[in-house]
N, C-alpha and C positions, 0 to 999 in steps of 0.2 A: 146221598141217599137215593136209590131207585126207584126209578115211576112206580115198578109195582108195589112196592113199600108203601109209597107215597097213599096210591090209591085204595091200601090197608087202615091208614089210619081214619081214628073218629074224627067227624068232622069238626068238633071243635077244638081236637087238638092239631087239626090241620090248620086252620083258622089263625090258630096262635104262632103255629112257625110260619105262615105267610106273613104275621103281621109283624113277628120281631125280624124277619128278613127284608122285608123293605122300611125299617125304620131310620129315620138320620143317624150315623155314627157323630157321635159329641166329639171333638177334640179336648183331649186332657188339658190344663191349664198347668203352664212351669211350676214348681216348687216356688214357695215364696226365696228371695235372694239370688233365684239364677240370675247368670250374668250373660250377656250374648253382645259381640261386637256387632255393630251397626255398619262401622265404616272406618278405615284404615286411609290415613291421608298425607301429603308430602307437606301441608303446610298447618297452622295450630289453627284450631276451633276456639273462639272464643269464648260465646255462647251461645246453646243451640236450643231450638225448639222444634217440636213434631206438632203434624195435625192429627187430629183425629182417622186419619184415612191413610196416614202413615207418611206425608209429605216430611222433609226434612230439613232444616234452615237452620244457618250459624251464620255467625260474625266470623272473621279473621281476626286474630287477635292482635289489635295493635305492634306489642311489642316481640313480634314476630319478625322475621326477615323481610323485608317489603317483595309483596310478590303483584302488585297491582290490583288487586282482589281485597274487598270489605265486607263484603254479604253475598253469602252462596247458597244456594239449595244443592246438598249433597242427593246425587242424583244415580248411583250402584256403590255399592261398597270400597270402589276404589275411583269414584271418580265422581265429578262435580262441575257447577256452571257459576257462574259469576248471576246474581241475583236483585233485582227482575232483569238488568241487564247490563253491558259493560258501561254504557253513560252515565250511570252513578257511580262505579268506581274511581278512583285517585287511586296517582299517584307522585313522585318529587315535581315531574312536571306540568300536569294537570289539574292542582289543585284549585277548586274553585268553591264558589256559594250553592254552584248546582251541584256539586259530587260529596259523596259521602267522605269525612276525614279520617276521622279514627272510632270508627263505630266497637261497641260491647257488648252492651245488656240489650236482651232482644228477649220480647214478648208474644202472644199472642191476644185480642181480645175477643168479646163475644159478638162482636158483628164482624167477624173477617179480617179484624186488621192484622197486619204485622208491625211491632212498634220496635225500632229499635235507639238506641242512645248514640250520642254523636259526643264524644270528649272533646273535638275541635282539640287534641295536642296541639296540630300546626297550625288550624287555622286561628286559631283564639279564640273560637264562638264555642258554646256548646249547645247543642240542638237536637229535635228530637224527630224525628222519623216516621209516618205509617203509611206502609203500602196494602191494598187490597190484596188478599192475597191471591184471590182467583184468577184477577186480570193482571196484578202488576202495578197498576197503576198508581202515583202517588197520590194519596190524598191529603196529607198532614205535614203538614213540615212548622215547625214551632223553634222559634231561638227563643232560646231564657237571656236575660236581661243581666248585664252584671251584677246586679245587687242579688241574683236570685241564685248567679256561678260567678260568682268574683273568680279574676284572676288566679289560677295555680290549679281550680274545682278538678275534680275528677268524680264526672257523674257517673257511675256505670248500671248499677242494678237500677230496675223497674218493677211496676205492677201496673197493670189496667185496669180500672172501672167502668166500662163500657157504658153499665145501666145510668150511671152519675155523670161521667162524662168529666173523669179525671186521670192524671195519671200521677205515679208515686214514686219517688228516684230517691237514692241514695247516693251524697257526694260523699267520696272516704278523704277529702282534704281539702278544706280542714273538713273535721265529720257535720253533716245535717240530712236532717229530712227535708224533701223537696214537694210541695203538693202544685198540678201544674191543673189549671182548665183548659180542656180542651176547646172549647168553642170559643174560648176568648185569647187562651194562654197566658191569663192572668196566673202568679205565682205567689206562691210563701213559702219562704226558707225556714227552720227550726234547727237553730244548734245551740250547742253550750253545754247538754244536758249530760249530766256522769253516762247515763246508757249510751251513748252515740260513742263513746270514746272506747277506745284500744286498753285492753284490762291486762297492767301488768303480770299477771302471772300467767297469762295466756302466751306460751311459748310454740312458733314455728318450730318445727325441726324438721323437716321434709325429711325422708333418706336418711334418717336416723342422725342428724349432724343439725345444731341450727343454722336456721335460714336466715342468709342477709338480703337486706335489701338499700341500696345506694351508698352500704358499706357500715349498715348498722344492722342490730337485729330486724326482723321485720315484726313491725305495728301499724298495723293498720285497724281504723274505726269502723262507724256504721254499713254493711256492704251488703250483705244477702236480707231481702225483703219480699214480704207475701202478703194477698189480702186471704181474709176469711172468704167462705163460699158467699155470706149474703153478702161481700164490701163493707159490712161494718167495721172491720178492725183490718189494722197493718201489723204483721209481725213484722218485728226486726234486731237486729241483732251486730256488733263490731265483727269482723273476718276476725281479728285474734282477741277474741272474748269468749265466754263462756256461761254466758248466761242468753236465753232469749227472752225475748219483749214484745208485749203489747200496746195499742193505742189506740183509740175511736179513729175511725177515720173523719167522723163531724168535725173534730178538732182541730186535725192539719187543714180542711176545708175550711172552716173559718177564720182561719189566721190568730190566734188566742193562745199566744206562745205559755201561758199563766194555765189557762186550761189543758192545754195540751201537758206540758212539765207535772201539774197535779192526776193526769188519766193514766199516765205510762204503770204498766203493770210486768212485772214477773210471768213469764211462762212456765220457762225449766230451763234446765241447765243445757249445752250446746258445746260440740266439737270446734278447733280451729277451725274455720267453715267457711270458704268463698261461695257457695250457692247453697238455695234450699228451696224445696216443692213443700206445699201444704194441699192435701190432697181435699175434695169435697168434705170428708167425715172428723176432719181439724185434725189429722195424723200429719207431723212435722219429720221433713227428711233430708238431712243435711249433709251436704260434702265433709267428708273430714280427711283434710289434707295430711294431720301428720302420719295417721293411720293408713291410709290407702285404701279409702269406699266408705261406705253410707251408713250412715247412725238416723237411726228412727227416734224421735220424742212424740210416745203415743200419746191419745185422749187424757191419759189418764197421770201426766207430766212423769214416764219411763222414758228415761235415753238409753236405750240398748243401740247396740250394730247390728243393722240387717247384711251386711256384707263388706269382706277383706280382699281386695283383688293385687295382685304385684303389680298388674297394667293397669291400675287408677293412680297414676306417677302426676301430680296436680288435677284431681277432678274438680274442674271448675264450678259450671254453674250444673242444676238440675231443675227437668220440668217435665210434667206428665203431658204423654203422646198418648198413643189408642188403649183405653182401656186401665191394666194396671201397671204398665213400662214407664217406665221413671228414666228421662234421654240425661246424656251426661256426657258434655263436653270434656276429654281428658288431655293435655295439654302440655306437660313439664314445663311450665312457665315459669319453676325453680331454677329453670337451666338456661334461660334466655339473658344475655349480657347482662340485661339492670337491675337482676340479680347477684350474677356471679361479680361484674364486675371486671370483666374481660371475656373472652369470646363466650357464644352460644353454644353450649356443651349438650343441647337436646337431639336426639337420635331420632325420627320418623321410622316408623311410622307413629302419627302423633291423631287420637281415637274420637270419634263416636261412640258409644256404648249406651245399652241398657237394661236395666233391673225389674223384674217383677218384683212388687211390692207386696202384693195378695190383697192389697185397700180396694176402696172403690174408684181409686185413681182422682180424674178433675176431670168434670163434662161442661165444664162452665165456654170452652171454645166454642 
């Protein structure tokens, strides 16, 4: 437009094109279900968490190749650091009480920590994890107690309670819920219960073919778990089941295996599911392995699919990062030996990924 133009027009409609010309431009928000690669890697993500500010953090996944590496902060798209730093790493050599063993479920809670789960495959302990995440530094380190991970446990999923001062695991062998104190590391185990367990008609079939595992079908029990926004309640739910679950969290805290067994409630129904996010607004969003991406169980107990990707080839776990991105460890951990059953048949690059939701996401970090 030309000055003399300009200095034509009325002043209040001058007014108005100065003020919509220096106004913030908004960035548009993705469509709900787009998908966008985070990060493309040579070795498998276990499970990964974001902060609010975009940092990015996985486990290596055990049953992965040994690369000497257990916990990394993916650091550009194609590349990564050994996390907080290589002294907590293991590996055949190094194995020790101060280095991480076979780490998995990793958390975030609301004062800074980073919590992640320790299987102790090799070493025989299983233990739990939390570093600061600003400095690094460890603050927490907790071994559970044989009666709490007897022999064979495979602890992997978690949730934190910061405000309480608890943390909540899932052992899928044999299945139980695990309630740990943190100030003390006092524990209670709960199993036995029909929900905990692997629901026969809940068929793997990755890849359109079913899935083995140690040379049988795969069944696996209780494994993806979430608190509600205020801590009162644990969802949970078996990897190959198809129903999800509720519980007080009072009850796993007080040890009252009778009250806990009489609390457990029906959510809705659920995909073969190795992880799941429960966003602020109690929207549930779960891995669904046979399919490839993410089924939604809204407020309102709907499971629809919010997204079908051919590069979700094992999306393992899921957890909300900034806003409404929903991060997602992808993995083919279908194709890893103790699966097949002879070599490792998974192709790299092996993913970070993540989804808009269009929810209010989780600000509870």
């Amino acid at each position: 437009m030309s000055h003399l133009l300009i200095k034509r027009l009325p002043g209040a409609l001058l007014s108005m094109l100065i003020s919509m010309a220096t106004m913030p431009v908004l960035a548009a928000q993705p469509a709900v279900g787009t998908v966008e690669v985070v990060a493309e890697l040579p070795i498998r993500p276990g499970n990964v968490t974001a902060t609010r500010d975009g940092r990015v953090f996985s486990t290596v996944h055990p049953f992965d190749k040994p690369s000497g590496i257990q916990l990394m902060e993916v650091i550009s798209p194609d590349n990564y650091r050994p996390w907080p730093h290589a002294d907590y790493q293991s590996n055949t050599e190094n194995r020790s009480d101060e280095r991480m063993d076979s780490p998995l479920g990793i958390a975030q809670d609301t004062k800074g920590r980073l919590w992640v789960t320790d299987m102790g495959l090799n070493l025989g302990k299983t233990r739990l994890w939390a570093f600061d995440i600003a400095s690094g530094d460890l603050v927490h380190k907790i071994e559970l107690p044989a009666d709490i991970a007897p022999k064979g446990s495979v602890v992997q999923d978690l949730a934190v309670d910061a405000e309480r001062g608890w943390v909540y695991l899932a052992d899928i062998a044999p299945p139980a819920l695990i309630a740990v104190e943190i100030s003390t590391g006092k524990a209670h185990r709960f199993s036995g219960h029909t929900a905990l367990q692997a629901d026969p008609k809940a068929v793997m079939h990755i890849d359109g073919t079913p899935t083995q595992f140690g040379g049988k079908p795969a069944s696996v029990g209780v494994n993806p778990l979430t608190l509600s926004k205020d801590g009162q309640t644990l969802y949970f739910g078996a990897m190959t089941g198809l129903t999800w679950y509720s519980v007080p969290t009072r009850h796993l805290r007080s040890g009252d295996d009778k009250a806990i067994s009489a609390a457990i409630r029906i959510v809705g129904k659920k995909p073969v599911s190795d992880g799941v996010a429960t966003d602020d607004a109690g929207n549930h969003f779960f891995t669904n392995l046979n399919d490839g991406g993410i089924d939604w169980l809204d407020r309102k107990g709907k499971l629809r699919p919010l997204v079908r990707d051919a590069r979700m080839s094992w999306p393992d776990n899921a957890q909300f990062g900034p806003q409404s991105w929903l991060y997602i460890a992808v993995n083919q951990l279908h194709r890893t030996s103790i699966f097949t059953g002879d070599d490792d048949i998974g192709k790299p690059p092996y993913r970070v990924m993540r989804v808009w939701t269009g929810t209010v996401g989780n600000q509870r970090k």
